[in-house]
PyMOL Python script that loads the backbone (N, CA, C, O; Angstrom):
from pymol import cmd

cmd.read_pdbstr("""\
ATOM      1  N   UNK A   1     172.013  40.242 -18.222  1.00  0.00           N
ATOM      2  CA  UNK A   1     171.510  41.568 -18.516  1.00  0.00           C
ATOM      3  C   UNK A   1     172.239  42.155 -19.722  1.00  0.00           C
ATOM      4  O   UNK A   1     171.649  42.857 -20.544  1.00  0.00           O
ATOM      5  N   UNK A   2     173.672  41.818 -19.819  1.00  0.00           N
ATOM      6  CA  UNK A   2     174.090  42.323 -21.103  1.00  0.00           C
ATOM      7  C   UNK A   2     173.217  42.138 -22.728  1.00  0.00           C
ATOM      8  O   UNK A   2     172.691  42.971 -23.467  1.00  0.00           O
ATOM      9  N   UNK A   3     173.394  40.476 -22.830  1.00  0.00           N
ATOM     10  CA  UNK A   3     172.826  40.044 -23.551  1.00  0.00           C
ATOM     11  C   UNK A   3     171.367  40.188 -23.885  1.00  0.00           C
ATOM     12  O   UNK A   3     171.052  40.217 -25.074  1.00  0.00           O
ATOM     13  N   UNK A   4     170.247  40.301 -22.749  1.00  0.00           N
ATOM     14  CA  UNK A   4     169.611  41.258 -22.892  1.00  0.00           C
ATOM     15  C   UNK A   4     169.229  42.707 -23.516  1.00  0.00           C
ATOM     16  O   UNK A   4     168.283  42.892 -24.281  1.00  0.00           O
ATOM     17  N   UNK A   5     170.461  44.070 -22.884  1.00  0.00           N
ATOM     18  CA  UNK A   5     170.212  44.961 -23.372  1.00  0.00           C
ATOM     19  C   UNK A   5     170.982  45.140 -24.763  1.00  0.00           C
ATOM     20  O   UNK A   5     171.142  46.206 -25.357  1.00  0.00           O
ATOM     21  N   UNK A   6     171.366  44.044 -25.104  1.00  0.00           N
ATOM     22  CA  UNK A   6     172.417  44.097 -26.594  1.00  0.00           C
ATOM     23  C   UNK A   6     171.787  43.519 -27.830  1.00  0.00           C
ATOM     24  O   UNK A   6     171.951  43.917 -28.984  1.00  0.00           O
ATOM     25  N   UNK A   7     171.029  42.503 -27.408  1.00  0.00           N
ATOM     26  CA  UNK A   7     170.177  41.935 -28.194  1.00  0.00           C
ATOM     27  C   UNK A   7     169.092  42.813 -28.504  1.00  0.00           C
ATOM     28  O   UNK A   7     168.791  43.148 -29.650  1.00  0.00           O
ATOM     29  N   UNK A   8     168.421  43.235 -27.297  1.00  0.00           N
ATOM     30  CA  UNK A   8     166.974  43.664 -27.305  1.00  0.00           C
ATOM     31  C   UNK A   8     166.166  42.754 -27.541  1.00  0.00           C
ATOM     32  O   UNK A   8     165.116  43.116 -28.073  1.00  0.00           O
ATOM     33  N   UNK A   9     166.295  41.641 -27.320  1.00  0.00           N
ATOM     34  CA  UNK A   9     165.228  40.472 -27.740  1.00  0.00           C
ATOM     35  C   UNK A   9     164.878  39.686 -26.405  1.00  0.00           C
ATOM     36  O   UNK A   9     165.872  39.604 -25.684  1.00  0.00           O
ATOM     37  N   UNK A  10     163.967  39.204 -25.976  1.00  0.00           N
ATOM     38  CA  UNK A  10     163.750  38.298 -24.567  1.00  0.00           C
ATOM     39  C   UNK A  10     164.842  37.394 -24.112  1.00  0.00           C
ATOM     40  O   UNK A  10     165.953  37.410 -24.641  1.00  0.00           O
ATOM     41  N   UNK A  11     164.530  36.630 -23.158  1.00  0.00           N
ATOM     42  CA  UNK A  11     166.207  35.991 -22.672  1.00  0.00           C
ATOM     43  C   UNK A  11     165.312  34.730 -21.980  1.00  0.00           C
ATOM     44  O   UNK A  11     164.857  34.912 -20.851  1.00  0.00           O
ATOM     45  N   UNK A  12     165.004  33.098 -22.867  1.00  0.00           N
ATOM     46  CA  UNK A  12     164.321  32.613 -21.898  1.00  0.00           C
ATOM     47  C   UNK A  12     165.179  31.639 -20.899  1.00  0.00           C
ATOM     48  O   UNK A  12     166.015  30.873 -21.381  1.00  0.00           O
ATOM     49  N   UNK A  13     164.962  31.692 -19.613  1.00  0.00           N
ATOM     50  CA  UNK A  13     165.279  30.879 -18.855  1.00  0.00           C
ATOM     51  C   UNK A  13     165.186  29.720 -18.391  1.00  0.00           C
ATOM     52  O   UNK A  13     164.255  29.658 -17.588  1.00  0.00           O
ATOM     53  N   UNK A  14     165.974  28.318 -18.588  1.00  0.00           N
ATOM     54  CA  UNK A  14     165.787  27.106 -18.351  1.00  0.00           C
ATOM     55  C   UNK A  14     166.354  26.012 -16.941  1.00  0.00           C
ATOM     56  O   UNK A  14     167.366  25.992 -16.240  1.00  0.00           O
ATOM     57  N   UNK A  15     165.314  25.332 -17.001  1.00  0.00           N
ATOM     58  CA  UNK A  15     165.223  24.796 -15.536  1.00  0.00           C
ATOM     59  C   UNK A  15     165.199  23.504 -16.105  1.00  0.00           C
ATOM     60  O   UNK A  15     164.226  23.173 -16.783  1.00  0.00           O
ATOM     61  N   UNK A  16     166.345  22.565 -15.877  1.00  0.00           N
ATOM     62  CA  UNK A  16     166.309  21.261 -16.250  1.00  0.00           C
ATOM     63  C   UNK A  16     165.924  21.304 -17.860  1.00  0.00           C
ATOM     64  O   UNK A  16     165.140  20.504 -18.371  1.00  0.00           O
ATOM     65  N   UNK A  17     166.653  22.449 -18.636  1.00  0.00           N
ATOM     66  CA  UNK A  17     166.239  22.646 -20.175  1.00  0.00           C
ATOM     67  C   UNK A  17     165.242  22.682 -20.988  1.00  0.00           C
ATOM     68  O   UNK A  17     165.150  22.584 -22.212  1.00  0.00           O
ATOM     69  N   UNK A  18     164.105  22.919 -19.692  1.00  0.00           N
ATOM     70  CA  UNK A  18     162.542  23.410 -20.075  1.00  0.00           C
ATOM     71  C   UNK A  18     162.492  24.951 -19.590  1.00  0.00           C
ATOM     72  O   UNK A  18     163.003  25.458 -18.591  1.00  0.00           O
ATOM     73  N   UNK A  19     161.741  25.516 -20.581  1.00  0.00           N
ATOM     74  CA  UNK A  19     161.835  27.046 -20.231  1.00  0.00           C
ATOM     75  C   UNK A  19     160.803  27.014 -19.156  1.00  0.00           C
ATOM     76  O   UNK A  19     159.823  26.296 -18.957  1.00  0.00           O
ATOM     77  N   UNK A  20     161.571  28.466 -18.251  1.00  0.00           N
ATOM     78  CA  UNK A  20     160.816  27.916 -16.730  1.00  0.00           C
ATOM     79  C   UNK A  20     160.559  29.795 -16.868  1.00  0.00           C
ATOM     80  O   UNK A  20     159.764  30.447 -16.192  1.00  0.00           O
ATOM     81  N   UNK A  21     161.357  30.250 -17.781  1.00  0.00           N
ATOM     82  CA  UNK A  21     160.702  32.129 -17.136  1.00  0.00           C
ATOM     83  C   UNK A  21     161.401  32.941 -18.538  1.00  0.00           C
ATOM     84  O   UNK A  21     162.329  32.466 -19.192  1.00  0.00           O
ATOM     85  N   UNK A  22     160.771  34.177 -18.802  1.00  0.00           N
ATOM     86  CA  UNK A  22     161.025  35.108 -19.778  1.00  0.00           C
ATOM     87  C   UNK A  22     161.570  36.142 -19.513  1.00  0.00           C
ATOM     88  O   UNK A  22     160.821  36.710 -18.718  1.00  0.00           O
ATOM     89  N   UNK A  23     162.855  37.041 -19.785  1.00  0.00           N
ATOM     90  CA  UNK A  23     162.912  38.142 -19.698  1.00  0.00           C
ATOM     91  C   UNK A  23     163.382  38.791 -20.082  1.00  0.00           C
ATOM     92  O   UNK A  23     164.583  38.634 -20.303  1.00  0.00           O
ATOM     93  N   UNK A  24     162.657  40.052 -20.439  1.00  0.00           N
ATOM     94  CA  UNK A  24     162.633  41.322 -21.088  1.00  0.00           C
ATOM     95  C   UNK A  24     162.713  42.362 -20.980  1.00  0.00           C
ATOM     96  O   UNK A  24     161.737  42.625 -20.277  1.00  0.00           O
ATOM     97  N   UNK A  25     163.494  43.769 -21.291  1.00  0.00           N
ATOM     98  CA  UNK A  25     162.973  45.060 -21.315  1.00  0.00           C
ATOM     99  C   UNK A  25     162.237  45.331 -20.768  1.00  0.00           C
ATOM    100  O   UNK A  25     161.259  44.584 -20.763  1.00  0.00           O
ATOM    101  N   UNK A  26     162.205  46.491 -19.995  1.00  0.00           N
ATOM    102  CA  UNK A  26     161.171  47.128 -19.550  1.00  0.00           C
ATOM    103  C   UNK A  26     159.841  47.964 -20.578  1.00  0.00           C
ATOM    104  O   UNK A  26     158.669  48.160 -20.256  1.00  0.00           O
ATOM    105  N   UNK A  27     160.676  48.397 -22.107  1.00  0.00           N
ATOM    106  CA  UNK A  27     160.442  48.948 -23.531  1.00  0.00           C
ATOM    107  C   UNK A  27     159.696  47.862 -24.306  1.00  0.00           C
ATOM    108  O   UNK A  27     158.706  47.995 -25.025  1.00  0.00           O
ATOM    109  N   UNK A  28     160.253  46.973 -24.062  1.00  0.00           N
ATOM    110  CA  UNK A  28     159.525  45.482 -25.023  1.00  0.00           C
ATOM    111  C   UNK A  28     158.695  44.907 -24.139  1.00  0.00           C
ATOM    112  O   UNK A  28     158.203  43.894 -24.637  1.00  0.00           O
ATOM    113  N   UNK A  29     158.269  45.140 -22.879  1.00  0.00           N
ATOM    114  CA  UNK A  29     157.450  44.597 -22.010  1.00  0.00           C
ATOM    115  C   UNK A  29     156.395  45.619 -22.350  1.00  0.00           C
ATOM    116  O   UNK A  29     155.391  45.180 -22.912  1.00  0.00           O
ATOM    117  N   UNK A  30     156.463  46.985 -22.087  1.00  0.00           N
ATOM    118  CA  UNK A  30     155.414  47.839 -22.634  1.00  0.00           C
ATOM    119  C   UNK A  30     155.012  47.688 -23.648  1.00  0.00           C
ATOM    120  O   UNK A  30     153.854  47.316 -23.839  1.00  0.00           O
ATOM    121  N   UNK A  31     155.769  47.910 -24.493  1.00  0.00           N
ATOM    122  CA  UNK A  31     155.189  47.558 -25.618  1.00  0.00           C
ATOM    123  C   UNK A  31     154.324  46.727 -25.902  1.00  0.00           C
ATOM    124  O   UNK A  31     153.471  47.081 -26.716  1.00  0.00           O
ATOM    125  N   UNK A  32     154.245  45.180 -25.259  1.00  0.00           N
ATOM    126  CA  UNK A  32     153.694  44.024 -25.323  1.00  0.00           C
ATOM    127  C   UNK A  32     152.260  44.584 -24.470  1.00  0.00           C
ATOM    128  O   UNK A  32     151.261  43.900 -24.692  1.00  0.00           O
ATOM    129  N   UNK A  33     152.116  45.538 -23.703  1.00  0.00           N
ATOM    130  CA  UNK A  33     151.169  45.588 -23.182  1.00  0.00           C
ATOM    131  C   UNK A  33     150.334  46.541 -23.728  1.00  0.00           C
ATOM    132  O   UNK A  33     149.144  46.585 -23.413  1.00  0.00           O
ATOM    133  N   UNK A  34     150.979  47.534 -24.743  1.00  0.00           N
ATOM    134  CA  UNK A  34     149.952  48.444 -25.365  1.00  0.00           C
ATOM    135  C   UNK A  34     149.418  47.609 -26.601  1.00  0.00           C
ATOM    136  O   UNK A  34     148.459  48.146 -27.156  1.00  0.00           O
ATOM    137  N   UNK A  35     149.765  46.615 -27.053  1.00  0.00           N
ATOM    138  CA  UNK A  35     149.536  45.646 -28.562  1.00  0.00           C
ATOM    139  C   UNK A  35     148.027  45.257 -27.537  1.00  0.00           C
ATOM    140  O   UNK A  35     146.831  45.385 -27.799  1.00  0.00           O
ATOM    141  N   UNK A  36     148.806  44.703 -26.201  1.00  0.00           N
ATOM    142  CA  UNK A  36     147.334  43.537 -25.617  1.00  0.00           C
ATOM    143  C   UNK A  36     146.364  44.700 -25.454  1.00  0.00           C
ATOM    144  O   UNK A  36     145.211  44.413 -25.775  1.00  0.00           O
ATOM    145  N   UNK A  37     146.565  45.957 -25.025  1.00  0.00           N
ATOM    146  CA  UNK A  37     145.229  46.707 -24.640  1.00  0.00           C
ATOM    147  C   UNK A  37     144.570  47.441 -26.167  1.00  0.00           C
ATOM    148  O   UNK A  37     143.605  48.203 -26.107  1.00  0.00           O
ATOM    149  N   UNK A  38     144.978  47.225 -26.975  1.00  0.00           N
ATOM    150  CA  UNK A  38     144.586  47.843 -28.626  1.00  0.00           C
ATOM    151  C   UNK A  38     143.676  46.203 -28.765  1.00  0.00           C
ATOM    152  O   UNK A  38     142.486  46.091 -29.064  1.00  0.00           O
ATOM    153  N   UNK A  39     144.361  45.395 -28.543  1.00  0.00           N
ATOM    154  CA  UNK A  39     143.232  43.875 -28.847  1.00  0.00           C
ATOM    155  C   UNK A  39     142.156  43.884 -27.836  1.00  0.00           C
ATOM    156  O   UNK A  39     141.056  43.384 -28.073  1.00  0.00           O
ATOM    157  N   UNK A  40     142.402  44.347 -26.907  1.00  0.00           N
ATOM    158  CA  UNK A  40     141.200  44.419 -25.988  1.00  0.00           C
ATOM    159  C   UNK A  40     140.166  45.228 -26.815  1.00  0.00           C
ATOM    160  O   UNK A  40     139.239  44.658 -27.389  1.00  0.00           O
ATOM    161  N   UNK A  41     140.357  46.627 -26.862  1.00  0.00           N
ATOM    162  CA  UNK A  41     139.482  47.808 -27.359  1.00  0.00           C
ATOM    163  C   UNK A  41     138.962  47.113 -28.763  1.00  0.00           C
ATOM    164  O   UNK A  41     137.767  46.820 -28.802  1.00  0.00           O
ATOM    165  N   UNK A  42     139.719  46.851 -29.836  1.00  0.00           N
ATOM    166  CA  UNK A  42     139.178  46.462 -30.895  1.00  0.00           C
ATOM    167  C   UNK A  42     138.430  45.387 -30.889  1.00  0.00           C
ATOM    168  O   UNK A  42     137.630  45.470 -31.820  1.00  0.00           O
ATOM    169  N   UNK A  43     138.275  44.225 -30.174  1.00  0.00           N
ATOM    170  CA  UNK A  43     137.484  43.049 -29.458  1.00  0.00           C
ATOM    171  C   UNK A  43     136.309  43.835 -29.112  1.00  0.00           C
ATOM    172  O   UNK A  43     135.250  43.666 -29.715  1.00  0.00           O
ATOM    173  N   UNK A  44     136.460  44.839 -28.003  1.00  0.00           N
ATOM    174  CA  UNK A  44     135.258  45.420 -27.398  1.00  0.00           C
ATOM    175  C   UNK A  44     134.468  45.756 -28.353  1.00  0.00           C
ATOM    176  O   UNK A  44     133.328  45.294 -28.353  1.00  0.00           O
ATOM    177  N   UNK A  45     134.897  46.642 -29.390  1.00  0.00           N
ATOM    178  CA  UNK A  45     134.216  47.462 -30.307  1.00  0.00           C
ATOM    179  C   UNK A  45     133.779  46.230 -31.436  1.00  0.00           C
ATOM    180  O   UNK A  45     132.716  46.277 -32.056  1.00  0.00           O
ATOM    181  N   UNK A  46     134.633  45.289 -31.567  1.00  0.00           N
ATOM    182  CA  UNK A  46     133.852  43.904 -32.598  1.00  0.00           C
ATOM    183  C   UNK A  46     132.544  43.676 -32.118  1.00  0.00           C
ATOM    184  O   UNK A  46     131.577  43.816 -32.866  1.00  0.00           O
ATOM    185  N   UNK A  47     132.384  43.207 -30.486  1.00  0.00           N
ATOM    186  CA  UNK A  47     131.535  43.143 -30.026  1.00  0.00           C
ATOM    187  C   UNK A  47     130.401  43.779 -29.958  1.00  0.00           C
ATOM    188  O   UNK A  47     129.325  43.198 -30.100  1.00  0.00           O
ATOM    189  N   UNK A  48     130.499  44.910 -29.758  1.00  0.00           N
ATOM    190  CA  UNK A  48     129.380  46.553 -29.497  1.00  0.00           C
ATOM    191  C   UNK A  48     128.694  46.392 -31.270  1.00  0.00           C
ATOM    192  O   UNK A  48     127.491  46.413 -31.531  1.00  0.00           O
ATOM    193  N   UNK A  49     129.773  46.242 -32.255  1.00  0.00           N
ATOM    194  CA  UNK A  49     128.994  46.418 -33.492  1.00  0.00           C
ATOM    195  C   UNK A  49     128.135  45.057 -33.999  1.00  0.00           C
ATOM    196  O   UNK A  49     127.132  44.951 -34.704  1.00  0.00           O
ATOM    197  N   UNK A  50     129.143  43.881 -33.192  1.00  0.00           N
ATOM    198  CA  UNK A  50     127.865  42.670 -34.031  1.00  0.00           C
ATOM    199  C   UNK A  50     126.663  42.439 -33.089  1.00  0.00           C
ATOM    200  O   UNK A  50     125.779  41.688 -33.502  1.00  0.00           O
ATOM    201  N   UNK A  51     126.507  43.118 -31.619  1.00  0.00           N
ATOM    202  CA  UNK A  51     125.617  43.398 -30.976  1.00  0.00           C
ATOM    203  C   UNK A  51     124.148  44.197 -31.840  1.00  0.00           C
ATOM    204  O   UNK A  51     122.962  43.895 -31.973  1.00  0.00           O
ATOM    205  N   UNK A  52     124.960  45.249 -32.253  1.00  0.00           N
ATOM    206  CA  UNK A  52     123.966  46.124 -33.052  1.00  0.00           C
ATOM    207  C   UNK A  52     123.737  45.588 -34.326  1.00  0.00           C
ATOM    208  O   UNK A  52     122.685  46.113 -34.690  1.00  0.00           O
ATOM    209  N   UNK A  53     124.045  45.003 -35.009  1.00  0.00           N
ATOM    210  CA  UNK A  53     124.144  43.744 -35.805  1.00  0.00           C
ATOM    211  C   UNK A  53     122.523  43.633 -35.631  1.00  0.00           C
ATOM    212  O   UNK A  53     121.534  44.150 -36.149  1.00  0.00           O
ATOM    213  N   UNK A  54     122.832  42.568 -34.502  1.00  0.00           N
ATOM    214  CA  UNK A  54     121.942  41.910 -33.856  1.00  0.00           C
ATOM    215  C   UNK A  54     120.547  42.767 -33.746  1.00  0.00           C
ATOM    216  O   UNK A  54     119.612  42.208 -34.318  1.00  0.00           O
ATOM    217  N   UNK A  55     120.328  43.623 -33.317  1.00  0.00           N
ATOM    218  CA  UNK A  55     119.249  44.440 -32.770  1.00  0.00           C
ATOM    219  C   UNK A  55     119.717  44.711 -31.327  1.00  0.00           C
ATOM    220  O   UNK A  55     119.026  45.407 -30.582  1.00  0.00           O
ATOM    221  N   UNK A  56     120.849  44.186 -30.937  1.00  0.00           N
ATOM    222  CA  UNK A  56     120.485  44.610 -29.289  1.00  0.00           C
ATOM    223  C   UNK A  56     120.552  45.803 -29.062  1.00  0.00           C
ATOM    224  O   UNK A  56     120.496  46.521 -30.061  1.00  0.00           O
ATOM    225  N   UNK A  57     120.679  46.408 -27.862  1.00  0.00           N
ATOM    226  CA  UNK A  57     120.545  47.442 -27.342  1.00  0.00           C
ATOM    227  C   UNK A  57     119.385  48.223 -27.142  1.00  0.00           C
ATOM    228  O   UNK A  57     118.276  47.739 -26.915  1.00  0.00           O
ATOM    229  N   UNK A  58     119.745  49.965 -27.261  1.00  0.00           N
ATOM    230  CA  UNK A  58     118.632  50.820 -27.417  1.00  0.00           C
ATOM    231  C   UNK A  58     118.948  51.903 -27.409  1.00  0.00           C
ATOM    232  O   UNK A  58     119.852  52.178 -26.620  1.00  0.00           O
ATOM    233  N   UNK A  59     118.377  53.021 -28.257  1.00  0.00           N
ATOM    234  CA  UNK A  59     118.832  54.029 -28.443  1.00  0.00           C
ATOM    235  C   UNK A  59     119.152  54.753 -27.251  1.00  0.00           C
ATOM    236  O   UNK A  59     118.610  54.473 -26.182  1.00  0.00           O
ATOM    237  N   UNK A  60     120.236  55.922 -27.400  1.00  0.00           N
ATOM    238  CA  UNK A  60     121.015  56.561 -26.656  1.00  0.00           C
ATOM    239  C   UNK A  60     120.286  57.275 -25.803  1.00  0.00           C
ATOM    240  O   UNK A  60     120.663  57.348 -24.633  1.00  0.00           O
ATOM    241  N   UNK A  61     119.183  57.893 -26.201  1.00  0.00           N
ATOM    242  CA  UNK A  61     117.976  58.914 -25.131  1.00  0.00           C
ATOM    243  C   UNK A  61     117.215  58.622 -24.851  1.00  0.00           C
ATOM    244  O   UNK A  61     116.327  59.392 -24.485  1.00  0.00           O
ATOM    245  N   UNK A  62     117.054  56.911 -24.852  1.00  0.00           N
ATOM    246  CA  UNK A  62     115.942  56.362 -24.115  1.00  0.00           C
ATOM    247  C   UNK A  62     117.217  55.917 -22.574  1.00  0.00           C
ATOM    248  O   UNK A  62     116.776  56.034 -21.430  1.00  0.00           O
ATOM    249  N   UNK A  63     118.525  55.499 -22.766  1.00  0.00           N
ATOM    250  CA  UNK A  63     119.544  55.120 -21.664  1.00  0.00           C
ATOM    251  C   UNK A  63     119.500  56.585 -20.826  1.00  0.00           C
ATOM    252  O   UNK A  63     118.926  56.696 -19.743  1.00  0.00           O
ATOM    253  N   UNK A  64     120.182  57.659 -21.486  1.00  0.00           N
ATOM    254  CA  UNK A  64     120.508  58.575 -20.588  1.00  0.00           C
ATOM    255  C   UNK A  64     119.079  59.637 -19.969  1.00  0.00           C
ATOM    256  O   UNK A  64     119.209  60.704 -19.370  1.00  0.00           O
ATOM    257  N   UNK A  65     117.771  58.955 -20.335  1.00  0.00           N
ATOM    258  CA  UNK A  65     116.095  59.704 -19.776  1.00  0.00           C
ATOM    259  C   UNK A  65     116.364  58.828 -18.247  1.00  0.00           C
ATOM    260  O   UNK A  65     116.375  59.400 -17.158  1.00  0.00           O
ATOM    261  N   UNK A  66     116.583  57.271 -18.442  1.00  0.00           N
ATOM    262  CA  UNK A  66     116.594  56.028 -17.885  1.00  0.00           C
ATOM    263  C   UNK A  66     117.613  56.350 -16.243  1.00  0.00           C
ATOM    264  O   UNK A  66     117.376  56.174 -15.047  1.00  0.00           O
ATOM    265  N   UNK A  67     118.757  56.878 -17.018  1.00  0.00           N
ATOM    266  CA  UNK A  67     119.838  56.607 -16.192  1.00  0.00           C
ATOM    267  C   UNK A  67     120.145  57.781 -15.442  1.00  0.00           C
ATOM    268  O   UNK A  67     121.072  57.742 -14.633  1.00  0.00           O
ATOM    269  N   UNK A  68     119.096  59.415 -15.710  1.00  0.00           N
ATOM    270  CA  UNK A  68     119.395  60.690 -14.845  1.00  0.00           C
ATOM    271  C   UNK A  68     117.957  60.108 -14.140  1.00  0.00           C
ATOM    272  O   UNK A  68     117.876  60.211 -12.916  1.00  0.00           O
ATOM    273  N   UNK A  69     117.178  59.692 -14.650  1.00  0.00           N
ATOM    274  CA  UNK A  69     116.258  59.986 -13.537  1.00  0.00           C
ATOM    275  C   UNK A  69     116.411  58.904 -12.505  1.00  0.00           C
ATOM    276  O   UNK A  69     115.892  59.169 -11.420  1.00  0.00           O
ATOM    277  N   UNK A  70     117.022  57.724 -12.612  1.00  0.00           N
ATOM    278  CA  UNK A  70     117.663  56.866 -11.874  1.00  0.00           C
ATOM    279  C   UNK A  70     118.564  57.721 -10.778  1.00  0.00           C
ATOM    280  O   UNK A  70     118.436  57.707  -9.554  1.00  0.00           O
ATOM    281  N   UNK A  71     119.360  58.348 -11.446  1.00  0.00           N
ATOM    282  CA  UNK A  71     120.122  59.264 -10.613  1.00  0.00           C
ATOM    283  C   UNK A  71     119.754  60.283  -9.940  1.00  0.00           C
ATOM    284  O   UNK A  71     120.576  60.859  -9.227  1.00  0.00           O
ATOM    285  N   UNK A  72     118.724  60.621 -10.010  1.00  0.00           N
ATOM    286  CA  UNK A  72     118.206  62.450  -9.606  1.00  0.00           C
ATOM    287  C   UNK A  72     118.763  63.451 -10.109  1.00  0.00           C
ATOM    288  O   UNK A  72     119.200  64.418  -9.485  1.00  0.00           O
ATOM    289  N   UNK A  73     118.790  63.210 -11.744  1.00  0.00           N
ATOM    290  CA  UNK A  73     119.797  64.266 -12.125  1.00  0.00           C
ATOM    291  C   UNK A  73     118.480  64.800 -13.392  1.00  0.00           C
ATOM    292  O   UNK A  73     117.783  64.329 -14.291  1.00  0.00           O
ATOM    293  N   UNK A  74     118.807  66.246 -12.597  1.00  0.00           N
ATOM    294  CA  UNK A  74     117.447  66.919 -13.382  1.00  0.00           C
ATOM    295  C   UNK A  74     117.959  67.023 -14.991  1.00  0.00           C
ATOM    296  O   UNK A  74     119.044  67.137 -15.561  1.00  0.00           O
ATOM    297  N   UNK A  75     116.195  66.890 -15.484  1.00  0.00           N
ATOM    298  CA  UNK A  75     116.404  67.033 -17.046  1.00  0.00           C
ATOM    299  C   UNK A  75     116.284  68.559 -17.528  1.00  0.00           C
ATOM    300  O   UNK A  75     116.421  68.843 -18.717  1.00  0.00           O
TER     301      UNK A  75
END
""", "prot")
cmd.dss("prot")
cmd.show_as("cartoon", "prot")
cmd.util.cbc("prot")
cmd.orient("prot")
């Protein structure tokens, strides 16, 4: 744990001198997880635009005419 919080860098762990586990910060672990959820969103949104690219979809007030009266939600 020293070496850990002194470094600030991961600490990998070896089992017969093959790395067998990683560990890190609780700060550098977050971190690692707000990078992965920004690649998620920007993936999503790659997607949504070469969709429309494409032609897919359909305009926005033909979904939400679709999706209140699906619902019983007065217009």
């Amino acid at each position: 744990m020293r070496q850990l919080h002194k470094s600030k860098r991961p600490v990998v762990l070896t089992v017969d001198g093959k790395a067998a586990a990683i560990v890190q910060d609780a700060a550098a672990y977050q971190r690692l997880l707000n990078i992965a959820a920004r690649a998620d969103a920007r993936e999503g949104i790659r997607q949504g635009l070469e969709e429309a690219r494409q032609g897919k979809g359909r305009p926005a007030r033909e979904f939400l005419e679709e999706f209140a009266a699906k619902q019983g939600i007065p217009r």
